[in-house]
C-alpha positions, -999 to 999 in steps of 0.1 A, spaced: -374 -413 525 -358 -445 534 -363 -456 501 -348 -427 482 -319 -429 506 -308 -462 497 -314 -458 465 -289 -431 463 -267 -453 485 -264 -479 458 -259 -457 429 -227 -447 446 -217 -481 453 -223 -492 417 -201 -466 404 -171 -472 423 -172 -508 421 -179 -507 384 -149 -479 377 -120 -493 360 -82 -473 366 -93 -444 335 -106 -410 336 -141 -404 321 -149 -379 291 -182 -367 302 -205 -359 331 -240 -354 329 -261 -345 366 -284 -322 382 -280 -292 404 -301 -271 431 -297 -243 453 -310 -208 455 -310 -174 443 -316 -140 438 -321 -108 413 -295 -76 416 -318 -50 392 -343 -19 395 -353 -26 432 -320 -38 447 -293 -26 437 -264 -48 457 -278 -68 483 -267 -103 483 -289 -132 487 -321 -107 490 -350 -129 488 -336 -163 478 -356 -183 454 -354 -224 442 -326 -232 416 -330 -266 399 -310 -279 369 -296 -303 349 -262 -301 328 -237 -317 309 -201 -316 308 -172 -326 284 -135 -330 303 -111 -317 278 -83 -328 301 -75 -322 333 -74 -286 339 -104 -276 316 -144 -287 310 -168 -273 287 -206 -272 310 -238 -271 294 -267 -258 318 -304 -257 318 -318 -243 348 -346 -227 362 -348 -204 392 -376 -185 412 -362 -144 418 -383 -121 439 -382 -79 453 -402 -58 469 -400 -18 469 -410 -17 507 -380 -38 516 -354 -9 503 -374 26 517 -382 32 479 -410 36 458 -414 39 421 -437 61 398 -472 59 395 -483 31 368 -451 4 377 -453 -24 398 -439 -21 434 -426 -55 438 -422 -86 414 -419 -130 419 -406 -142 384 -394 -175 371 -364 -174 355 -346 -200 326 -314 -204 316 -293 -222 291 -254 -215 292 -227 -229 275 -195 -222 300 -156 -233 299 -142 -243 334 -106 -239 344 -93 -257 371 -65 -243 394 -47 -279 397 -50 -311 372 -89 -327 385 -90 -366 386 -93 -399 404 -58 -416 393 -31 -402 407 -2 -398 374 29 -383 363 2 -353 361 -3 -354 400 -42 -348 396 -63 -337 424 -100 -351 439 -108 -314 453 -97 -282 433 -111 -247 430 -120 -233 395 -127 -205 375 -158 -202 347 -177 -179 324 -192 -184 291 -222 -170 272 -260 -177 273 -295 -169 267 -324 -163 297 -364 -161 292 -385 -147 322 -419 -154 328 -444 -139 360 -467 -115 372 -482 -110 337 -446 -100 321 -425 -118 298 -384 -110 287 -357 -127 268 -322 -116 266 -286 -128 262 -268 -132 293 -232 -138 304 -226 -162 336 -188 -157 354 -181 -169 389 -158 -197 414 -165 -229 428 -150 -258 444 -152 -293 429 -148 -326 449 -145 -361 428 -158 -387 456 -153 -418 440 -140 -426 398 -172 -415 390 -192 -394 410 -184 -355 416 -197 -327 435 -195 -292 431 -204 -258 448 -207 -229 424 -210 -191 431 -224 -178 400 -235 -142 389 -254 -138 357 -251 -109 339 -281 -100 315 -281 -80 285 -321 -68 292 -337 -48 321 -371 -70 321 -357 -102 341 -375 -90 373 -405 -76 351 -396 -38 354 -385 -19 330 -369 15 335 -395 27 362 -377 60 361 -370 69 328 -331 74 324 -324 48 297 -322 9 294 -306 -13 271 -284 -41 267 -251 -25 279 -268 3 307 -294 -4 334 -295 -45 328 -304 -67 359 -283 -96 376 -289 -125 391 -269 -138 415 -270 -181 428 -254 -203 447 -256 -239 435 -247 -275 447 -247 -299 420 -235 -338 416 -227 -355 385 -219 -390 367 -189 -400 346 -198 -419 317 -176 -428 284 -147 -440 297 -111 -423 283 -91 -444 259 -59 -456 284 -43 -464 251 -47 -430 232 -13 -403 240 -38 -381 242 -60 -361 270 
């Protein structure tokens, strides 16, 4: 532990003492949190039965107020039937523990201009944001398997620390064009498809990433 925690230590030393006076085309870090499955066995409880969420991801800073994330992530979603008073017909499975992956391409807006040096564009180390984007999810557990598209949307808060480290705390929700993420499908027969009866997946998320490619100071461009 001691080891790991020094380690970390001098990564962050080594880029802020490397970091010149420019902003930084592209990030690329990892991410972890928890979450959770909105579908067939509950319907709107928040954070109901959180499981691990680990990823890694890129991103490309168009400029200031907007980034362009690439995500790979995996996450653990679990539900129970005895947890809700319910019960479903004979032959489907009263409860389900499913792993979960994602890949999502998703523009992020911030509310004010994000960046170490402070310009004639008066840019911020801490600023909310807005993001949503397309994607596709794979499910896998309890002998069941899904794939659909899906569509991510939700806020977060980003914090640059030093010229080239960043932190950020995500709210996501995940919408999924399937009804087979948690491995039940339609228990009671009124219809499922990609637009009616699809699941969600809700997840909270801290992630921290690196700068790397350094901005041309010289370009009169973003």
């Amino acid at each position: 532990m001691y080891r790991t925690t020094t380690l970390i230590l001098l990564l962050l030393c080594f880029f802020r003492t490397k970091a010149q006076e420019s902003d930084y085309i592209y990030e690329f870090g990892i991410g972890g949190g928890m979450s959770w499955a909105y579908g067939d066995i509950n319907k709107s409880k928040a954070i109901y039965k959180p499981g691990g969420f680990i990823s890694i991801l890129v991103r490309y800073n168009a400029n200031p107020r907007w980034a362009f994330a690439t995500d790979l992530s995996t996450l653990q979603i679990k539900g129970d039937c005895k947890d809700f008073e319910n019960s479903f017909p004979e032959g489907f499975r009263q409860s389900f523990d499913n792993r979960l992956w994602q890949l999502t391409f998703r523009p992020e807006f911030h509310f004010w201009n994000y960046g170490w040096i402070n310009d004639y564009r008066e840019k911020k180390h801490f600023v909310p944001f807005i993001t949503t984007g397309l994607g596709g999810a794979f499910s896998c557990g309890d002998g069941d398997t899904g794939a659909a598209f899906c569509i991510p949307f939700g806020i977060g808060l980003k914090w640059k620390i030093s010229p080239r480290v960043n932190t950020q705390l995500s709210c996501l929700f995940t919408r999924t064009f399937g009804d087979n993420a948690d491995g039940i499908k339609d228990p009671y027969d009124c219809g499922s498809n990609a637009f009616a009866n699809s699941d969600w997946i809700g997840s909270l998320v801290l992630s921290i990433t690196f700068d790397f490619k350094q901005r041309c100071e010289n370009c009169n461009k973003e």
